[in-house]
C-alpha positions in Angstrom: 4.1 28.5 -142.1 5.4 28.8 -138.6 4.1 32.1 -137.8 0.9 30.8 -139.3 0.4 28.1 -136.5 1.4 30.5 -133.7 -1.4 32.8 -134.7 -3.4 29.5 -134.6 -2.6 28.5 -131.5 -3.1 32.1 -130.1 -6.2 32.4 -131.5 -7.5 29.3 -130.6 -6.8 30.1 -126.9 -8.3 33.5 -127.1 -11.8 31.8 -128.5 -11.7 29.1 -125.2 -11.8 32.3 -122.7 -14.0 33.9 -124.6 -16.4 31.0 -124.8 -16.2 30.9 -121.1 -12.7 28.3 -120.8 -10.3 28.9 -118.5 -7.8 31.7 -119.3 -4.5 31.0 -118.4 -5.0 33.3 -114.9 -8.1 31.0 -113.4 -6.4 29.4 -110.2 -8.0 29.1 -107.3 -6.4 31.8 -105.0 -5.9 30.8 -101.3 -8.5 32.4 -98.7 -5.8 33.9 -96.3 -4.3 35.3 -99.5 -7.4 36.8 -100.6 -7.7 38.2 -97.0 -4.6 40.1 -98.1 -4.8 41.1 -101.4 -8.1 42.2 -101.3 -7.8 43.7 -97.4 -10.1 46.3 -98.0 -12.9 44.4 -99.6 -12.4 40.4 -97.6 -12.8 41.3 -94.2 -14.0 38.0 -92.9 -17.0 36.4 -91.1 -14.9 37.1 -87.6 -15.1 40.9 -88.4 -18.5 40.9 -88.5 -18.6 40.7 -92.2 -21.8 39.1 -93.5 -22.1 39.8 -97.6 -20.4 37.3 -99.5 -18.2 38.7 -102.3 -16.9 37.1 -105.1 -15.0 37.1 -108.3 -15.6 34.8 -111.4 -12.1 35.3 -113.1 -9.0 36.5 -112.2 -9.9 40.0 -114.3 -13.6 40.3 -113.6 -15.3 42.7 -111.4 -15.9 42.0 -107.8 -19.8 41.5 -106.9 -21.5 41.4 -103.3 -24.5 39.7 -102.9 -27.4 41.3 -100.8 -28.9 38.0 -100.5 -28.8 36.0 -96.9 -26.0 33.5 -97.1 -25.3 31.4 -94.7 -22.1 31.0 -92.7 -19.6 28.7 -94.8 -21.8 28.8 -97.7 -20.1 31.7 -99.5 -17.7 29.7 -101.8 -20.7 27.3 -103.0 -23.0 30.3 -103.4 -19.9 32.2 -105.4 -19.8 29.2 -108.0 -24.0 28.8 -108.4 -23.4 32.4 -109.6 -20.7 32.0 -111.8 -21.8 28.8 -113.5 -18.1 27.5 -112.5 -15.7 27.3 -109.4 -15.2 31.1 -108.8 -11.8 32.6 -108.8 -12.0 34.4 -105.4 -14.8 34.5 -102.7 -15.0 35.8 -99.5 -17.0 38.2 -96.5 -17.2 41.8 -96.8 -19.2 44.3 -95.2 
């Protein structure tokens, strides 16, 4: 019976990330740590970046837009892509 409910619960979890949930890796990720991780795709607006890059999940692929976005409007553009608040976004080149 117990291994029965943990396959449940597993389950269950898997089907709310599938079905577009969050998985238990979606937290917002700080911009300067961003800047870091990602060093060689975030290279900021200062830089002379001007494509705005973002990631939906934690393990989805990075996208760059070639559409015009305006300066601070990354993040908001990010999340109308996604349908949700996106996991990372930031300037590249």
């Amino acid at each position: 019976m117990k291994m029965k409910m943990l396959m449940l619960g597993f389950v269950s979890g898997l089907m709310i990330t599938a079905c577009g949930g969050p998985g238990p890796e979606d937290a917002q990720v700080p911009a300067e740590e961003l800047g870091t991780t990602q060093g060689a795709l975030c290279e900021g607006w200062d830089s002379g970046a001007r494509k705005c890059s973002f990631q939906c999940y934690s393990y989805s692929t990075w996208w760059t837009t070639s559409a015009t976005v305006s300066y601070g409007q990354c993040q908001e553009y990010a999340n109308g892509q996604c349908g949700r608040t996106a996991y990372g976004a930031c300037w590249s080149k």
